[in-house]
N, C-alpha and C positions, 0 to 999 in steps of 0.2 A: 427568283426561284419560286415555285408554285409549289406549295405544300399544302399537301390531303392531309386531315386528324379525323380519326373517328371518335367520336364523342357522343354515342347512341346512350352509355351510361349515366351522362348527365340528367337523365329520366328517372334515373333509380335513388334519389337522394338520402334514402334512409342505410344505403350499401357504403362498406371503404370503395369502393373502386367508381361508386357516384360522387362520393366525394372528394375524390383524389382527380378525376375528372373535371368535376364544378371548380374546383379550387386551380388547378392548372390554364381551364378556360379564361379565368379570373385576372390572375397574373399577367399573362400571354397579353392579352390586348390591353390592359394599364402599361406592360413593358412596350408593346408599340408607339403606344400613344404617349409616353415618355420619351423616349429615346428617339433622338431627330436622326442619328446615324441610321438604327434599326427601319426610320417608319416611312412606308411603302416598301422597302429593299426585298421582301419577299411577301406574297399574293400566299393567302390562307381560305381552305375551302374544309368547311366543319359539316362533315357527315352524323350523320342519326335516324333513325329508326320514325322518332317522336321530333313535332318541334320543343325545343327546350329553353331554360332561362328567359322567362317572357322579359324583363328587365332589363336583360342586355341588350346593350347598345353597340353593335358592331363598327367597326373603321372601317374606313372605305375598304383597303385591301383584306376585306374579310368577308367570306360570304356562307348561307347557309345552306343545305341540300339534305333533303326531309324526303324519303321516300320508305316505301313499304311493295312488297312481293305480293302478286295477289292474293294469296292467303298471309288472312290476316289475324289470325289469332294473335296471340303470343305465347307461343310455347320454346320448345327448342328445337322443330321444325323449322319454323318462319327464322327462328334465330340461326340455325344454320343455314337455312337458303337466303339470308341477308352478308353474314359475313363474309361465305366460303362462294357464292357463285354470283348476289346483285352487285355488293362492295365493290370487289373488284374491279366488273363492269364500269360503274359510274368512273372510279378512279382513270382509267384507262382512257374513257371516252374526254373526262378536263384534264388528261397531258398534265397529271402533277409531275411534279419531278422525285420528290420524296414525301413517304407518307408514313404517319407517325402514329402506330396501335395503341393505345392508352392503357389496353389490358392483354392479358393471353388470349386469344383466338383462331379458327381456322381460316386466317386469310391469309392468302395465297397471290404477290401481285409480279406482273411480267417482270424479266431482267433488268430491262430499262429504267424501270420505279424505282429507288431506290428505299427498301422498307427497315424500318428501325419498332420494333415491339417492346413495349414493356412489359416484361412479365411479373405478377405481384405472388405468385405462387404456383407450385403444379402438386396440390393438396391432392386432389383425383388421382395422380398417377401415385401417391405415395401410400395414401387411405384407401384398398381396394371396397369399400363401404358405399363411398361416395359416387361407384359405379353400378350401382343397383337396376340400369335398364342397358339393354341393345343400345338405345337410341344417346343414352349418357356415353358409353363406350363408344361409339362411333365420336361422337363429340368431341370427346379426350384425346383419340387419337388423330383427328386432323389435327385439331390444336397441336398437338406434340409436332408431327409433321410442319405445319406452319412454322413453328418456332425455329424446328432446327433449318428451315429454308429466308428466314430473314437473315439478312444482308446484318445488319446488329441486333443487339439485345441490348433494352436497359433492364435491371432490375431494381427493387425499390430498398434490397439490402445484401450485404456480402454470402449469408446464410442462402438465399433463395440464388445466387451465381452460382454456390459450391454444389446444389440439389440439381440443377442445369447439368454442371461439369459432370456429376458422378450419377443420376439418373440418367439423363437424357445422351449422355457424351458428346454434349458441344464442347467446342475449345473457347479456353479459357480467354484465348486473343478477341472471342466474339463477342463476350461479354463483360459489360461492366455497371455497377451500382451507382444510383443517384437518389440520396436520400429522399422520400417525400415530407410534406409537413402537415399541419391542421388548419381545417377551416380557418377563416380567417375571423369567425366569432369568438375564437378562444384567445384572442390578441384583441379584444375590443374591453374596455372595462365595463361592468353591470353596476351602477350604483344602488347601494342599500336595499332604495326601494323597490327595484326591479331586482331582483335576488328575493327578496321580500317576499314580491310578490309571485314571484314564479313558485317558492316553496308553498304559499298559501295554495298556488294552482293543483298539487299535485297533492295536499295535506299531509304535509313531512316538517318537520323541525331541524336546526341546522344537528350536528353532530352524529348521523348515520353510517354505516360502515356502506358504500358505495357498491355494486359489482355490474356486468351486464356487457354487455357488445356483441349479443346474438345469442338463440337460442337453443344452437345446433350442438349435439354430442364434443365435438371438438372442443366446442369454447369451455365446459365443464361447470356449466351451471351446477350440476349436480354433485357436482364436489362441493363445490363453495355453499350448499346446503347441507349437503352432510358433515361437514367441516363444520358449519356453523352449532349446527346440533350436538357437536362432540363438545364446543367452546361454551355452550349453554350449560352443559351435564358438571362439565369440571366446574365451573363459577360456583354452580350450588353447593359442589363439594370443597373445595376450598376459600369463596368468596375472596379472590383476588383483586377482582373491582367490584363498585359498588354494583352498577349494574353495565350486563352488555349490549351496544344500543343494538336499534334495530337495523334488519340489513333491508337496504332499499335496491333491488333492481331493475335495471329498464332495461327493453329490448322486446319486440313482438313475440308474443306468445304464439307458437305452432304447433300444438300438440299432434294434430293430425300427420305431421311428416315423418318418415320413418326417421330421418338423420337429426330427428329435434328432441329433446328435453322435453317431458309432458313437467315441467315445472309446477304451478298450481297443484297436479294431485302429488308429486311427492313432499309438496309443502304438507298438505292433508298427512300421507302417511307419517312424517316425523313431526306431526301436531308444532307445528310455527305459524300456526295463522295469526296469530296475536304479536306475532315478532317479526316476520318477515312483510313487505308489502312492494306488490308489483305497479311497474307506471306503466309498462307495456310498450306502445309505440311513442316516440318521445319526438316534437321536432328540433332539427339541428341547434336552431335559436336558444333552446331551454338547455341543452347540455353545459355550457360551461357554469353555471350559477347550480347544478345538481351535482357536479364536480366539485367545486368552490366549495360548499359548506358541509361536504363531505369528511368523516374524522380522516378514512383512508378510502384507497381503491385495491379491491380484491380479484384479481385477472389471472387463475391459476390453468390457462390455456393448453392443452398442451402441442398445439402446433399455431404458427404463426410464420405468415410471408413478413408481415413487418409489425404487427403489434399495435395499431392507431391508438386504441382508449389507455393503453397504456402513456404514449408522449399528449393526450388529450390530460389525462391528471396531471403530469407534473407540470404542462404548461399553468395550471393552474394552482401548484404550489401544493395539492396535496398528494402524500406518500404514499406511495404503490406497493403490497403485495405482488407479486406476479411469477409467471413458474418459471425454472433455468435451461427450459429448452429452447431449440428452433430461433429464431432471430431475437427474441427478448430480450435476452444480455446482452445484445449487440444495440438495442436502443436504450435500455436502462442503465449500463455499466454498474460503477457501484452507487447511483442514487437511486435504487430500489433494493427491495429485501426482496430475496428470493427464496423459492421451495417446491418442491418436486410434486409436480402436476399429478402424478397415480397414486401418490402417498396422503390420504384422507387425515390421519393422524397430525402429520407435519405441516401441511395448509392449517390444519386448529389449532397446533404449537404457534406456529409462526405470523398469525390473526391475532393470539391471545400474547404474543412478544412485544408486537407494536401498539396491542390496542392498553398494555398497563403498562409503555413508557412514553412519557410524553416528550422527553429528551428527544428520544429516538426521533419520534414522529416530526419532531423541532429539524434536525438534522436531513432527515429525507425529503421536506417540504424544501426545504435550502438548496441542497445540490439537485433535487427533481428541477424545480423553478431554473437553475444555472443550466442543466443541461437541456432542457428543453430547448434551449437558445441556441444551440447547434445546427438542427433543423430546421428548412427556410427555403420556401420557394421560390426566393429569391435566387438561389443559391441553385436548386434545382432548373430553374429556368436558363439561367447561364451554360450549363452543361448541356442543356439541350441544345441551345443555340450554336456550342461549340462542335457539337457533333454534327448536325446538320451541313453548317458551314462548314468541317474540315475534315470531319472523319468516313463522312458518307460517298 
């Protein structure tokens, strides 16, 4: 069987969906290259934009196809005239048999193809914000189109199938969840010294209240600042602990966009320069060791297709804050505290609940770490293989 993947996101490493991408690539040809049943039994052809993972080492029955439209920017021009009218094309002309979309988009392939899409969220069609041009709107609506014209659907949790069923009105027969998991740097151990020294890199000290995984309005940076500000004011007036550390977060600063947090100046207006401090762009390699020595992780989002930095802490054993919407509770169950993502009040209750028990914090590191172990691209790669082979 000749199987197309598009893997154009493998370029974007600092995204969940570059990384759910890198990581699936990962898997995929170690499970080849393993498995003597599997290896040659089907011919794999990895589409993209950019060439990617200079490192990898491809198996014979895997090949790569690198192309670009003559316009060449990168916008979401070029991105739609690559998904919705080249994609296809190439697909068509290597006679795959089935072709496998890594994320939502507006591809569209003949009957005979047989297409299986992953969709990791349809946040645009829910957030009318996040359609602020013509050209976004058009966007969203091929995609939506696309989706309901694949042959399946995986999605990456039960929350983002029920958003399909009751936004979009696919049937429920069409679709089904297949957990994803985390890079595979968060399963590597960091000894002392390199923990060490990554904290030296970034001049942080272990015991930090953790937060970050994007800058955009959604993810609610600005809660978890003004939360925090609310948690400073009570300390001084009741001195419940001795002090509250400081909050470190990472993730690219975009002030310039409209759908982003200007983070930095609302540090200025609630005067926490002396207490908050940004790392800004972080690479994937340094993430688990800013996790690790972290007291907790604070992620009061309030929408999520599946939640990464959330199973990114507890793979690493520290306790997560995080809100009770959208798929959260479906990957934390009860090894995280939860609290209601618009309620500024209740995120600084629930910050200042975990940050003065350390039982508590004992307990969520415990079942965080247990249930992490759920999640496994091990696990997610078998289901693929299953559907390919039997249900497509």
């Amino acid at each position: 069987m000749k199987i197309g993947i598009n893997v154009t996101f493998s370029r974007k490493v600092n995204s969940g969906i570059g990384q759910v991408t890198i990581s699936f690539i990962r898997k995929l040809i170690d499970e080849e290259a393993k498995n003597k049943k599997r290896k040659n039994k089907h011919e794999f052809i990895l589409y993209s934009e950019e060439d990617f993972l200079a490192d990898l080492k491809l198996p014979e029955n895997f090949q790569k196809k690198i192309f670009l439209p003559a316009y060449k920017r990168d916008d979401l021009i070029r991105k739609i005239w690559w998904e919705k009218y080249l994609l296809p094309k190439k697909v068509k002309k290597d006679r795959c048999d089935v072709f496998f979309s890594l994320y939502q988009c507006p591809t569209v392939l003949q009957k005979s193809i047989k297409h299986l899409m992953l969709v990791h969220d349809i946040i645009p069609g829910i957030f009318p914000e996040y359609l602020d041009n013509a050209r976004k709107k058009y966007y969203q609506k091929l995609t939506e189109k696309a989706i309901k014209k694949a042959d399946l659907i995986m999605t990456v949790s039960q929350h983002t199938k029920k958003d399909l069923i009751q936004k979009l009105g696919i049937s429920a027969k069409k679709i089904f969840f297949n957990y994803i998991s985390v890079d595979d740097s968060f399963h590597q151990k960091n000894s002392k010294e390199k923990s060490k020294n990554i904290l030296k890199k970034y001049e942080i000290n272990p015991g930090y209240i953790f937060a970050g995984g994007g800058m955009e309005k959604r993810k609610n940076i600005d809660g978890v600042l003004r939360a925090y500000k609310i948690l400073l004011e009570k300390n001084k007036k009741k001195q419940f602990i001795e002090v509250v550390p400081k909050l470190v977060i990472y993730g690219e600063l975009l002030p310039n966009l409209s759908l982003a947090i200007d983070a930095e100046r609302l540090v200025r207006e609630l005067n926490l320069e002396k207490k908050v401090k940004f790392l800004k762009k972080v690479p994937q390699k340094d993430l688990p060791a800013l996790f690790k020595n972290a007291l907790f992780f604070i992620y009061p989002s309030h929408y999520e297709g599946f939640g990464m930095p959330v199973l990114e802490s507890m793979t690493q054993g520290v306790p997560v804050v995080c809100a009770k919407n959208s798929s959260l509770p479906e990957v934390g169950l009860d090894s995280v505290l939860y609290c209601d993502s618009c309620d500024i009040n209740e995120i600084a209750h629930t910050m200042g609940k975990i940050l003065k028990n350390e039982k508590m914090r004992k307990t969520l590191s415990e079942r965080g770490f247990a249930r992490s172990g759920f999640f496994s691209w091990d696990k997610f790669i078998e289901k693929f293989y299953h559907t390919i082979e039997n249900d497509l």
